[in-house]
C-alpha beads as a LAMMPS data file, in Angstrom:
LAMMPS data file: protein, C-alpha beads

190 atoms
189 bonds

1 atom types
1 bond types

-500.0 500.0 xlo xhi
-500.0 500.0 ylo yhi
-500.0 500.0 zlo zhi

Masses

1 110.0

Atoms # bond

1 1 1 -407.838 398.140 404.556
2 1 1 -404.157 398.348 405.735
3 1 1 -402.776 395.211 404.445
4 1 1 -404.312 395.933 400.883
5 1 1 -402.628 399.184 400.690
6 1 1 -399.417 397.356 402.230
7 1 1 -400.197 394.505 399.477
8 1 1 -400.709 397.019 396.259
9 1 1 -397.382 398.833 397.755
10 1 1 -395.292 395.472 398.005
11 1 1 -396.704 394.363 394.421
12 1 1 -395.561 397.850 392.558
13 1 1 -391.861 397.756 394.118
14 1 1 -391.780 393.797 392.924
15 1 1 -392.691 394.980 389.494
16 1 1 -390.565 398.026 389.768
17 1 1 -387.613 395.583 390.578
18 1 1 -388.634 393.008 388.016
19 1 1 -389.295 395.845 384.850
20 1 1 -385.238 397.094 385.987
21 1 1 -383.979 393.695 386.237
22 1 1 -385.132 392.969 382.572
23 1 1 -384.026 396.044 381.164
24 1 1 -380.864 395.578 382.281
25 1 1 -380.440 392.238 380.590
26 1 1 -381.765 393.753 377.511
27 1 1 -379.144 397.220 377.621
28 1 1 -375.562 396.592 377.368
29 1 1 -375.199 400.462 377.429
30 1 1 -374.420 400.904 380.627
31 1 1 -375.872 404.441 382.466
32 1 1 -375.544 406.104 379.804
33 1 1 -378.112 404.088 377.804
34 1 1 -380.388 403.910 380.912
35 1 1 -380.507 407.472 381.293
36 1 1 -380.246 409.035 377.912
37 1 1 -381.151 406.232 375.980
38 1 1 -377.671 405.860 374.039
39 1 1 -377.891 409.592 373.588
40 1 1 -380.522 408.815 370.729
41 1 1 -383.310 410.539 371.532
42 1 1 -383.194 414.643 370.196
43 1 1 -383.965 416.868 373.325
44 1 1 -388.185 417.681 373.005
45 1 1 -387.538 421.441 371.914
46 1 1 -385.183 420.770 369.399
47 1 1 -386.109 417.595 368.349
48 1 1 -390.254 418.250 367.998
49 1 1 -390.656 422.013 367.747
50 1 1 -388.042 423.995 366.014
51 1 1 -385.827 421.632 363.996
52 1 1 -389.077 420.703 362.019
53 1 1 -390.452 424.411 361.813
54 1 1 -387.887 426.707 361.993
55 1 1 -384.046 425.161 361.166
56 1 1 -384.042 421.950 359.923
57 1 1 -380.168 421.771 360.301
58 1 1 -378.358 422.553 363.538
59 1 1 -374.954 421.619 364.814
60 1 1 -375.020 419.632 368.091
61 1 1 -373.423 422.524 369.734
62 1 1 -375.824 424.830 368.560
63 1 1 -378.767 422.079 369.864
64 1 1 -377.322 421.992 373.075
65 1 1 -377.312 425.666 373.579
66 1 1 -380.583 425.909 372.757
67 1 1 -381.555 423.038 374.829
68 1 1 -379.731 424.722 377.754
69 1 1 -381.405 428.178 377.075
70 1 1 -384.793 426.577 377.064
71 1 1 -384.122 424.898 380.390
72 1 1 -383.022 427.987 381.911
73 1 1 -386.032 429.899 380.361
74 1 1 -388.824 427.571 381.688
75 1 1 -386.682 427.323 385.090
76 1 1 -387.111 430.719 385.301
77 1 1 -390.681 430.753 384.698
78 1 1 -391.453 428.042 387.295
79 1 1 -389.286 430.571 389.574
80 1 1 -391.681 433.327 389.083
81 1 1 -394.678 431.903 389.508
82 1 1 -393.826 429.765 392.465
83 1 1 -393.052 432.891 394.152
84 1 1 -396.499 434.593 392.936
85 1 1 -398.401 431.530 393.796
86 1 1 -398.652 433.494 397.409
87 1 1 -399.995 436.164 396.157
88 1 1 -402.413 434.166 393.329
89 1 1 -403.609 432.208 396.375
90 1 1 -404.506 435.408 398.327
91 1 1 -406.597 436.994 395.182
92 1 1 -408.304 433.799 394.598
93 1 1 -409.346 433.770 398.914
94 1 1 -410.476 437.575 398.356
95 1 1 -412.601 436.450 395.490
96 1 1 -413.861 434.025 397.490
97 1 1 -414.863 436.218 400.373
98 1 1 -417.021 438.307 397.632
99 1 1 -418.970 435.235 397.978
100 1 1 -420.145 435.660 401.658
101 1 1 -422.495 438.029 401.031
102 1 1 -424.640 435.924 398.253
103 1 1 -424.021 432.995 400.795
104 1 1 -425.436 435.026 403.656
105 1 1 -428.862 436.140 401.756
106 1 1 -428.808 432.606 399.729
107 1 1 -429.273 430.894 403.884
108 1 1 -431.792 433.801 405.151
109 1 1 -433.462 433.403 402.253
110 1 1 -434.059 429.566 402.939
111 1 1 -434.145 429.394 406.876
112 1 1 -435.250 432.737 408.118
113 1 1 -437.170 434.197 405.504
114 1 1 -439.200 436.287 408.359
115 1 1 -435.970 438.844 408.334
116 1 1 -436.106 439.818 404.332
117 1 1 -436.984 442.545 403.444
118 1 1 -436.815 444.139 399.819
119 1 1 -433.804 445.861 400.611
120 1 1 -431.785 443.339 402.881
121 1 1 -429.922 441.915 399.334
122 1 1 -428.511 444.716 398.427
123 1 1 -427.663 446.249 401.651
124 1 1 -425.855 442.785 402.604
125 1 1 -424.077 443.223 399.122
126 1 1 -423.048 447.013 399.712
127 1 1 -421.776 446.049 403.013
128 1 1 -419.495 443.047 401.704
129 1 1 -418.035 445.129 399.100
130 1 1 -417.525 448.090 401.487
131 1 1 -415.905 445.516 404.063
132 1 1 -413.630 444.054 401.213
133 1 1 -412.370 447.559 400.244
134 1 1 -411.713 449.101 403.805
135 1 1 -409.843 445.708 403.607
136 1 1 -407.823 446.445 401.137
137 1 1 -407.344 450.230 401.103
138 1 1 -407.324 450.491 405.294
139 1 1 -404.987 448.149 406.706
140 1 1 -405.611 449.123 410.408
141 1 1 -409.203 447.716 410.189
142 1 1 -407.639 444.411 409.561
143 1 1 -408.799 442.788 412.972
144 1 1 -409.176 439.372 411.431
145 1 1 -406.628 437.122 409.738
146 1 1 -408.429 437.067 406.561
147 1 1 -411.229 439.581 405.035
148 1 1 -414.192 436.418 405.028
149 1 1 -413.950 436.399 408.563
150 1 1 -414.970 440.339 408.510
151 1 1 -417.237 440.058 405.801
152 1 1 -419.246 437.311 407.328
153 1 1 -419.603 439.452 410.919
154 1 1 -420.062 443.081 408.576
155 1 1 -422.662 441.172 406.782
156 1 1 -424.838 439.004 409.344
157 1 1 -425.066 442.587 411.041
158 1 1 -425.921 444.367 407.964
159 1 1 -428.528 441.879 407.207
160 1 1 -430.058 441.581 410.982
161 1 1 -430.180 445.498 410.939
162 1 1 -432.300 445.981 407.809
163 1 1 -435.489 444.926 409.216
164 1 1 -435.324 448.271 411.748
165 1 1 -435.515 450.206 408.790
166 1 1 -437.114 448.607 405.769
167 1 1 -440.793 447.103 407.075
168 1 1 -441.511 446.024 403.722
169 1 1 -441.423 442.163 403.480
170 1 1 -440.468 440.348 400.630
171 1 1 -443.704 438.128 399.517
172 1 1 -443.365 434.502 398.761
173 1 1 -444.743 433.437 395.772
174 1 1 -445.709 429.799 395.137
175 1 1 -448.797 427.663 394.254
176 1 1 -452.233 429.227 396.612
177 1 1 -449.745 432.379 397.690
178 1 1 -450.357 435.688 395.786
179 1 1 -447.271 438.187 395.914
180 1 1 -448.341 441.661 397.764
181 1 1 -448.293 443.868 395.322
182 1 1 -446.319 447.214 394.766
183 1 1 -446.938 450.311 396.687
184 1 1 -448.913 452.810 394.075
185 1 1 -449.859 450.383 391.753
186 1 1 -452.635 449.769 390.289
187 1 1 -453.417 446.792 391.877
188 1 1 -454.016 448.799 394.932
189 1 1 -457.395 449.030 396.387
190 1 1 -458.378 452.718 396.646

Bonds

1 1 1 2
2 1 2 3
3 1 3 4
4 1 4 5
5 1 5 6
6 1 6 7
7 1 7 8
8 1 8 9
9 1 9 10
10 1 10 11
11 1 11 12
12 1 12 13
13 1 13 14
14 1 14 15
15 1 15 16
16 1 16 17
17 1 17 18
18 1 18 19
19 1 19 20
20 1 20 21
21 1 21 22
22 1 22 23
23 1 23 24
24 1 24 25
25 1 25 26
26 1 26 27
27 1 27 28
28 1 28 29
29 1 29 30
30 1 30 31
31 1 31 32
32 1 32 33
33 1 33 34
34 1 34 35
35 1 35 36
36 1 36 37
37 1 37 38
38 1 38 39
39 1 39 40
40 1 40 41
41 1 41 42
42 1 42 43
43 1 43 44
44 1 44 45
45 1 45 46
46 1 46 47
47 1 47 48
48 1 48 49
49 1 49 50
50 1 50 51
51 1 51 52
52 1 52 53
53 1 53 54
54 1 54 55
55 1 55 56
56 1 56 57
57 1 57 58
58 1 58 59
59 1 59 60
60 1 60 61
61 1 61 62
62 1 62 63
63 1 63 64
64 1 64 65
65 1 65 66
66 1 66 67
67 1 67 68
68 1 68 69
69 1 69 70
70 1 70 71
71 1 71 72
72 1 72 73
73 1 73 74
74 1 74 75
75 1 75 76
76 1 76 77
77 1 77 78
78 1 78 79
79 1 79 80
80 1 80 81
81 1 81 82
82 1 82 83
83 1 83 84
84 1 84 85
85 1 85 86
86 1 86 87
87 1 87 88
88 1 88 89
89 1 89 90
90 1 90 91
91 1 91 92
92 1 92 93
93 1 93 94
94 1 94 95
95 1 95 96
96 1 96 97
97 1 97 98
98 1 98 99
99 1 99 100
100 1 100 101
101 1 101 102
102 1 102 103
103 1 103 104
104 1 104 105
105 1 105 106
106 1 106 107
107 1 107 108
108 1 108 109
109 1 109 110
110 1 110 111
111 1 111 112
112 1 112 113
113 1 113 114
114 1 114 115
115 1 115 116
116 1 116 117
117 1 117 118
118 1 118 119
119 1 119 120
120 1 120 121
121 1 121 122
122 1 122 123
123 1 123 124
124 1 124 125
125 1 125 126
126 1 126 127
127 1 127 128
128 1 128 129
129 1 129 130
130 1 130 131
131 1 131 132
132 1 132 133
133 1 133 134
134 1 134 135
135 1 135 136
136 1 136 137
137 1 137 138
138 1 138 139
139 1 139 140
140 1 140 141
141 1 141 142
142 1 142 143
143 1 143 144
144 1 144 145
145 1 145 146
146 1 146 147
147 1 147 148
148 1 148 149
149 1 149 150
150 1 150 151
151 1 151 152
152 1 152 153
153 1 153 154
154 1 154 155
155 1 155 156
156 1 156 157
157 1 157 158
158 1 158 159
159 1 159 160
160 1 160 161
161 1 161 162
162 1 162 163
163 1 163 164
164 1 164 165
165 1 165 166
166 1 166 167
167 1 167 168
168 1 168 169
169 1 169 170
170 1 170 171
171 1 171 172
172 1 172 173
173 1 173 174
174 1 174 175
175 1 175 176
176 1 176 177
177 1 177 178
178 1 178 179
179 1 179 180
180 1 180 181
181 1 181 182
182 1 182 183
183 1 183 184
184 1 184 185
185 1 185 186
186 1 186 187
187 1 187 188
188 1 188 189
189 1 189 190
């Protein structure tokens, strides 16, 4: 596997070498024409967006500014959000933690279904969201590095507590099983 990933690397700096080699043949203008193609091409923002919708006519002075402005602008931009991409990455973790409750009663739900009970869903939920906002709101009950390590031990315990106080088992429904019906229904014998 090694010498083919050696070979494809060897093969793209040949052609690299070979597509230079022939340009330069072909290009008498020097670095200049390598680099800015003879200074031919219009810069993108003036050339494609505003000299053909806004000002058709522009000195080359005023072209350049605008060019540099642009640059500056965008540069700027990029600035910004490279120094919120901490803080976008920490949101988008949080969100994910919300997850850890629906994960939690998703794996019960499939491989212990002898601990559900009616209310263990929503009491895993509550807990989750409780556990995320002490998070946020309370720092000194940050004893984790990150909230999903909280929110999975808040809400294993929150889900393995239930069944002390709710008896009522959730019914499994499926071909030959019949549901248990409601307490004070109808349905009810008696």
């Amino acid at each position: 596997m090694f010498t083919v990933q050696l070979g494809i690397l060897l093969g793209y700096v040949v052609l690299l070498y070979a597509v230079a080699f022939w340009s330069r043949r072909l290009d008498r203008g020097g670095v200049v024409g390598y680099f800015l193609a003879g200074r031919g091409l219009p810069p993108l923002v003036v050339g494609d967006l505003v000299k053909p919708s806004v000002r058709r006519e522009m000195t080359p002075r005023a072209e350049q500014l605008l060019c540099r402005l642009t640059v500056l602008g965008v540069s700027a931009i990029t600035l910004l959000l490279a120094l919120r991409i901490a803080s976008i990455l920490k949101t988008l973790m949080i969100g994910l933690s919300l997850t850890t409750a629906y994960t939690l009663v998703v794996l019960a739900t499939l491989y212990a279904p002898r601990f559900c009970r009616r209310s263990s869903a929503w009491v895993t939920l509550a807990a989750g969201i409780a556990t995320l906002a002490l998070w946020q709101l309370v720092p000194r009950v940050r004893l984790f590095s990150h909230p999903i390590y909280a929110e999975w031990l808040v809400c294993t315990a929150a889900f393995l507590l239930v069944p002390l106080f709710d008896r009522r088992r959730v019914a499994a429904a499926g071909p030959g099983i019949t549901p248990e019906p409601a307490r004070g229904s109808a349905a009810e014998p008696g």
